[in-house]
N, C-alpha and C positions, 0 to 999 in steps of 0.2 A: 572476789571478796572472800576471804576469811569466812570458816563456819565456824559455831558452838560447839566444842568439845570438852566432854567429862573426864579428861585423863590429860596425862602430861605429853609436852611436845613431842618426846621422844618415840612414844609409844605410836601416836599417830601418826609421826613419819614412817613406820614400819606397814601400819595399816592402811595406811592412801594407796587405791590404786595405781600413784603417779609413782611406783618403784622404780630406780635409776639405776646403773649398772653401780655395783659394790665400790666405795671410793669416793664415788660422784656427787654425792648430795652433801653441804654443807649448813649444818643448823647453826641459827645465829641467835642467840637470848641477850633480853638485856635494853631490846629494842625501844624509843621510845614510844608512845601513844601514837604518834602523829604521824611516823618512819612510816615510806611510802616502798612499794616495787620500784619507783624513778631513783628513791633514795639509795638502797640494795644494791642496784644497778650501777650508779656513780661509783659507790663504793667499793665493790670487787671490781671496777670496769681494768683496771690494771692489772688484772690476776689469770685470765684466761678467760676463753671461749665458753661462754655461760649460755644453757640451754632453757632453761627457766630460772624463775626466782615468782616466788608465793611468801607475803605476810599474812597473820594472822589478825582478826579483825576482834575477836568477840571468843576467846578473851584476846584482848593486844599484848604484844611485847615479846615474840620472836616470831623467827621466817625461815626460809628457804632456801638456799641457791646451789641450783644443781649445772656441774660442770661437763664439759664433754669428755674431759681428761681427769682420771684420780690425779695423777700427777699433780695439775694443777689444781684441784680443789684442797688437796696437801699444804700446796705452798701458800695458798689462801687463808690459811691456818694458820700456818707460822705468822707471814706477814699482819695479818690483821686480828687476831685475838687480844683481846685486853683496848683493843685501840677506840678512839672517841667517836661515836656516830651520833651529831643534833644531841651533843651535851648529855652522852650517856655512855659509859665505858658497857662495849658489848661482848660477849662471849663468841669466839666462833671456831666450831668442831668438826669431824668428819661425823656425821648425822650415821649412826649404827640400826 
């Protein structure tokens, strides 16, 4: 489950102690309310070897998903940024 956080997504992926090798984590905004980890999942499942994936809960509406390979968390980018997840066009970036 998602915690309560006072600052923006970006900043907290910086500060989670779940730091992933440089490249590897891909932030996704945009999410809707209801977009599940099963959902996350389905959705990069064509993209490469995924070693987590975390949504946020409280507040909702982005997540997580960290790759084994930059490589592929790159192409995960390209291919799926802008694209429709459960009726909501999502953002998704290499997470800095």
């Amino acid at each position: 489950r998602g915690e309560r956080y006072a600052l923006d997504p970006w900043r907290y992926a910086k500060m989670s102690g779940r730091d992933a090798p440089p490249g590897c984590k891909v932030y996704i905004g945009g999410l809707g309310r209801d977009t599940t980890k099963a959902d996350l999942e389905h959705f990069f499942r064509d993209t490469g070897k995924i070693v987590s994936v975390w949504v946020a809960r409280n507040p909702p509406g982005f997540g997580f998903v960290t790759f084994e390979d930059p490589y592929d968390a790159k192409d995960a980018c390209r291919a799926l940024d802008r694209k429709d997840l459960d009726g909501h066009q999502v953002s998704v970036q290499i997470s800095h």
